[in-house]
C-alpha positions in Angstrom: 0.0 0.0 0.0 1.3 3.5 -0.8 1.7 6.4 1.5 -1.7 7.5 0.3 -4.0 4.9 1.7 -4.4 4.3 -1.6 -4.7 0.3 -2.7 -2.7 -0.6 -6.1 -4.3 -1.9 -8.7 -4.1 -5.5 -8.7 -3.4 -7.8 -11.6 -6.3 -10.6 -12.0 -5.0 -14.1 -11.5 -7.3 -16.8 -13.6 -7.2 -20.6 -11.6 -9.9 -22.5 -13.4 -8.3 -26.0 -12.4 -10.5 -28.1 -9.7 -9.1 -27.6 -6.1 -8.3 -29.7 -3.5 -7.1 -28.8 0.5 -3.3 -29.9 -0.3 -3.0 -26.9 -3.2 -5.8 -23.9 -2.0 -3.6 -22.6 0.5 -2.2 -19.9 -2.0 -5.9 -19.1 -3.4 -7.9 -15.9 -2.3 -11.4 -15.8 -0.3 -13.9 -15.3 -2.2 -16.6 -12.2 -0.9 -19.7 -11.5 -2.7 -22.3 -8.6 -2.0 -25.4 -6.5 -3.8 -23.0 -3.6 -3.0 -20.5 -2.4 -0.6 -22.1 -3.0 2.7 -20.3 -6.0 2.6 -16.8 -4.9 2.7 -17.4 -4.5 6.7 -17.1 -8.2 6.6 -14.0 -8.0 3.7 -12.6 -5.6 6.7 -13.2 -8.1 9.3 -12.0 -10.8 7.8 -8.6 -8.5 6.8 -8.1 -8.0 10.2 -9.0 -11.5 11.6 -6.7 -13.0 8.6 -4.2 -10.7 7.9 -1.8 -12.4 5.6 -5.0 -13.7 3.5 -5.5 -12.5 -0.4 -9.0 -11.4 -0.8 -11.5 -10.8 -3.8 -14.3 -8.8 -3.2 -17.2 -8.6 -5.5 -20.0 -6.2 -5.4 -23.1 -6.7 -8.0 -24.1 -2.9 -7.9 -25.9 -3.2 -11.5 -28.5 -5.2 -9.3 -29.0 -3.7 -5.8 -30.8 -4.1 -3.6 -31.5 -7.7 -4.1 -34.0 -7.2 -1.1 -36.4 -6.3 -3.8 -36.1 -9.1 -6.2 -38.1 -12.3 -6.1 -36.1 -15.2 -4.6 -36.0 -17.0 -8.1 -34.0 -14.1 -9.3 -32.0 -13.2 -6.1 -30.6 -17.3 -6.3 -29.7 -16.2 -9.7 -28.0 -13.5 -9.0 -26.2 -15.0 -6.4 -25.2 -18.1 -8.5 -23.9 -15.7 -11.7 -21.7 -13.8 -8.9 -20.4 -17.2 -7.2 -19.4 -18.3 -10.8 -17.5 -14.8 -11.4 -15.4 -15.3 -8.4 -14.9 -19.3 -9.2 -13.6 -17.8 -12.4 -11.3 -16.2 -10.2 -9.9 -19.3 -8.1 -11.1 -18.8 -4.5 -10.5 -21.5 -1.6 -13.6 -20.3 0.5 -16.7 -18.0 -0.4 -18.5 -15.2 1.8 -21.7 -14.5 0.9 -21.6 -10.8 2.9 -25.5 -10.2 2.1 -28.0 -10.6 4.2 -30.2 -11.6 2.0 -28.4 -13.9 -0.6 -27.7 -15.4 2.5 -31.3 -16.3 3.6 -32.7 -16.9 -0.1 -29.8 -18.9 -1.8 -27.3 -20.0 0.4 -27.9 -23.7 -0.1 -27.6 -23.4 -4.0 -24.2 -22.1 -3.4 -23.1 -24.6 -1.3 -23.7 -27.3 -4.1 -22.7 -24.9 -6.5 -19.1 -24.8 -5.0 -18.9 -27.8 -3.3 -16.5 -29.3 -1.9 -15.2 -25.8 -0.9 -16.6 -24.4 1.8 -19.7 -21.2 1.6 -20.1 -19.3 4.9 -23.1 -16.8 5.2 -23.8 -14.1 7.7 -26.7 -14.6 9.4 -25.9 -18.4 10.7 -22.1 -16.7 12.8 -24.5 -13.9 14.1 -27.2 -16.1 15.1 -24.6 -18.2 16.7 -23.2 -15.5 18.6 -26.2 -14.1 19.9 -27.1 -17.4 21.5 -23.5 -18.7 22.8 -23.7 -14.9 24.4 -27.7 -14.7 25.7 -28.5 -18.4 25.9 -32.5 -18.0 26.6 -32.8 -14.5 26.3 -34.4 -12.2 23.9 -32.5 -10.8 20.7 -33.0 -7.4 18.8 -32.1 -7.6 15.1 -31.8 -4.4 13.3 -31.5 -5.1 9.8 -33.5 -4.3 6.4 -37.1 -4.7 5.0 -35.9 -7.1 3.4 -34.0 -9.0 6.1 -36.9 -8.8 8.0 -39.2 -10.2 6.1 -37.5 -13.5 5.1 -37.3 -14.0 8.8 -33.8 -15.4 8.4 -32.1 -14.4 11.7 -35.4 -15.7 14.0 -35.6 -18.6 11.9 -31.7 -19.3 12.8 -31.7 -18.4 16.4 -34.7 -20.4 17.5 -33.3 -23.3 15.5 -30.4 -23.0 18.0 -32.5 -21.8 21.1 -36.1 -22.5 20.9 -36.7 -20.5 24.3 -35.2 -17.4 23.0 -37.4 -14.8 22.0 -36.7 -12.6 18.7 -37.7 -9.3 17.7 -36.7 -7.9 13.9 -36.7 -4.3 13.5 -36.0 -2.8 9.8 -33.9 0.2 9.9 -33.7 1.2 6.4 -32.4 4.8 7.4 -29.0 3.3 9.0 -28.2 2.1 5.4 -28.2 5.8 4.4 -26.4 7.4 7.2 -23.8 4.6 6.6 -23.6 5.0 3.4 -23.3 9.1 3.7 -20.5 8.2 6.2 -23.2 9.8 8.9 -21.6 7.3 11.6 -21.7 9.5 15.0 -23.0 12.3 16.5 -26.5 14.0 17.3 -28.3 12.5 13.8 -27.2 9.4 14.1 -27.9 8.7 17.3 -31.5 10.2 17.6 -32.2 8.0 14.8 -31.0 4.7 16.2 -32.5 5.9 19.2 -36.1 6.3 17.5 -35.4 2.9 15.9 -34.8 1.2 19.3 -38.1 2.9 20.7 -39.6 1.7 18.1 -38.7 -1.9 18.9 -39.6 -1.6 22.9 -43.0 0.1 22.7 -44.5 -2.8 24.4 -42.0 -3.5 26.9 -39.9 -5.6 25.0 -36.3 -5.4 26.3 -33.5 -7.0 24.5 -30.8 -8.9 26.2 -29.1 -8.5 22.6 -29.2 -6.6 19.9 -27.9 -8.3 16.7 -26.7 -5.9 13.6 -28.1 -8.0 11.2 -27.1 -5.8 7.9 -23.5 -5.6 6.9 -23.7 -1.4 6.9 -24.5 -1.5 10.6 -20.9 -2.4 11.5 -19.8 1.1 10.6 -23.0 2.6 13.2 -21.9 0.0 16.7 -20.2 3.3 18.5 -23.3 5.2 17.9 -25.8 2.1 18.8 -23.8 1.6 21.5 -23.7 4.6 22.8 -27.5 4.8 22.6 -28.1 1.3 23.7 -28.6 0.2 27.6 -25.5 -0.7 29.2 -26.3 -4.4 30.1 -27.1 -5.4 26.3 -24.6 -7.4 24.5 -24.2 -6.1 20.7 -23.6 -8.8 17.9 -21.6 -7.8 15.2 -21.8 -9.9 12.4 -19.3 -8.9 10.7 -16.7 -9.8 12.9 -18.2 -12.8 14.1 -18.4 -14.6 10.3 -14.2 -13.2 9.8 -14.2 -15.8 12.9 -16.2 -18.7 11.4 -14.1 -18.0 8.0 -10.6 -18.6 10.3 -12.1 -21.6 12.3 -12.7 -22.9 8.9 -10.0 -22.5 7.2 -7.7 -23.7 10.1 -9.9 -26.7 10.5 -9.5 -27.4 6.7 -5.3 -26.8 7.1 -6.1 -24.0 4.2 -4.6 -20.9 5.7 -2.4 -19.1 3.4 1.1 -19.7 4.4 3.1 -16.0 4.0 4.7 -13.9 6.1 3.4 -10.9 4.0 0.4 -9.0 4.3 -2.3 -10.2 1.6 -3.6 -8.8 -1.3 -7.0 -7.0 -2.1 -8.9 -7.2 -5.2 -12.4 -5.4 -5.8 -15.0 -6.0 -8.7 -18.3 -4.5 -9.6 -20.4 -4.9 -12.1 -21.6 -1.5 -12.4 -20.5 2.4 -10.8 -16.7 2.4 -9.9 -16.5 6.1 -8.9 -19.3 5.4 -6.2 -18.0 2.1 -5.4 -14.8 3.7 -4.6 -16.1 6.6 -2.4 -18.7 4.8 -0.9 -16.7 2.0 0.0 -13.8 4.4 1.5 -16.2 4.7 4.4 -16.4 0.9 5.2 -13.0 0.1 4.9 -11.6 3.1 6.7 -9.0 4.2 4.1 -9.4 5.6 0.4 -10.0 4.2 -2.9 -9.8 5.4 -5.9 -12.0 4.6 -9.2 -8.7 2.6 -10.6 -9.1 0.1 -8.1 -12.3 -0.8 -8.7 -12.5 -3.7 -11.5 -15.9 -3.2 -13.7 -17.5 -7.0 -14.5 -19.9 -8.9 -15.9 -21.7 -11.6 -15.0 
């Protein structure tokens, strides 16, 4: 990386020959979103796995895929799973929400034997290893919401839990804006939480179950009561992706720091300034590879 923040342009490596666990070591992970929400997990998983090459993709033509029938949502998902296959991944991370909920089955055949880790299944997880028997708050999207996804996965683990889902489709926009802290923020969570407790309902967790929310945990917690644990799933699948990997002897061996890659399909000069807010350092348009799929 130079001086600048800025991350080089990286030269796309083709490995269209079947893998096996004695020669993936050296191969990227594979992340996939609608957009760029889903570099909060790319960013986890960077910090989690430092010396690991990574190959983000985000299929901007299409977002939100919250608004697509599931037929075409498993589509999508499937064209971008073959994009990054094209590339030669080890492992892939579907970083959406709701590709995770809708298609995350079809993708597991699709690259099996390699393994296909989701988002809401390490959240979930967490939430109930953390509040066994207590009641979760998910703030996530309509569309999240809707496909029930997170309840479905935490009352598979913990049938006496209780789960509440509250969309917040604002906190996508003040993410996005890189609106993170202060007075706006807050009040907004704040009216979001209200929201959620106008019956009494108080959550022993609250769960950010949409990969912008990552960037808003200061200003959630700040808003939050004290005693409530706060899931991030973000950081909590860049833990399942390392468990993984070091249960399948597939961790890149290199002193070096790993390599970044991003692809989109559409809208490099947003990509690039949107996504400077999730990772915390700039992009420029350059580093942003335009697809198709």
């Amino acid at each position: 990386m130079d001086p600048g923040g800025i991350i080089p342009h990286m030269t796309i490596l083709r490995h269209n020959a079947p893998m096996s666990k004695t020669n993936n070591t050296d191969l990227p992970i594979g992340i996939f979103d609608s957009g760029v929400g889903g570099l909060t997990v790319l960013k986890a998983i960077r910090t989690e796995l430092p010396k690991e090459d990574l190959v983000y993709l985000g299929d901007t033509a299409r977002l939100p895929y919250g608004t697509k029938s599931p037929i075409s949502i498993e589509r999508y998902a499937t064209q971008a799973t073959a994009k990054l296959q094209e590339q030669g991944i080890k492992l892939l991370v579907v970083a959406c929400n709701t590709a995770s909920a809708v298609a995350l089955d079809a993708l597991q055949q699709q690259m099996s034997p390699l393994p296909v880790i989701g988002v809401v299944d390490p959240g979930a997880t967490a939430a109930v290893k953390a509040r066994a028997g207590g009641s979760h708050l998910v703030l996530a999207t309509e569309a999240t919401v809707r496909l029930r996804a997170y309840h479905e996965a935490i009352l598979s683990r913990d049938p006496g839990a209780i789960v509440r889902e509250q969309a917040c489709e604002m906190l996508v926009s003040l993410a996005e804006e890189g609106w993170t802290d202060g007075d706006i923020a807050e009040r907004i969570i704040r009216r979001y939480l209200e929201e959620a407790s106008d019956d009494g309902f108080t959550p022993d967790s609250i769960i950010l179950g949409c990969t912008h929310f990552p960037l808003l945990k200061d200003a959630i917690r700040a808003v939050a009561v004290d005693e409530v644990t706060l899931v991030d799933s973000a950081s909590t699948t860049a833990a399942f992706v390392r468990e993984t990997l070091e249960a399948d002897g597939a961790c890149h061996r290199s002193d070096t720091a790993g390599s970044l890659r991003f692809l989109a399909t559409d809208g490099a000069t947003r990509f690039a300034r949107v996504g400077g807010h999730f990772l915390g350092e700039a992009l420029a348009p350059d580093d942003v590879e335009l697809v198709d799929l």
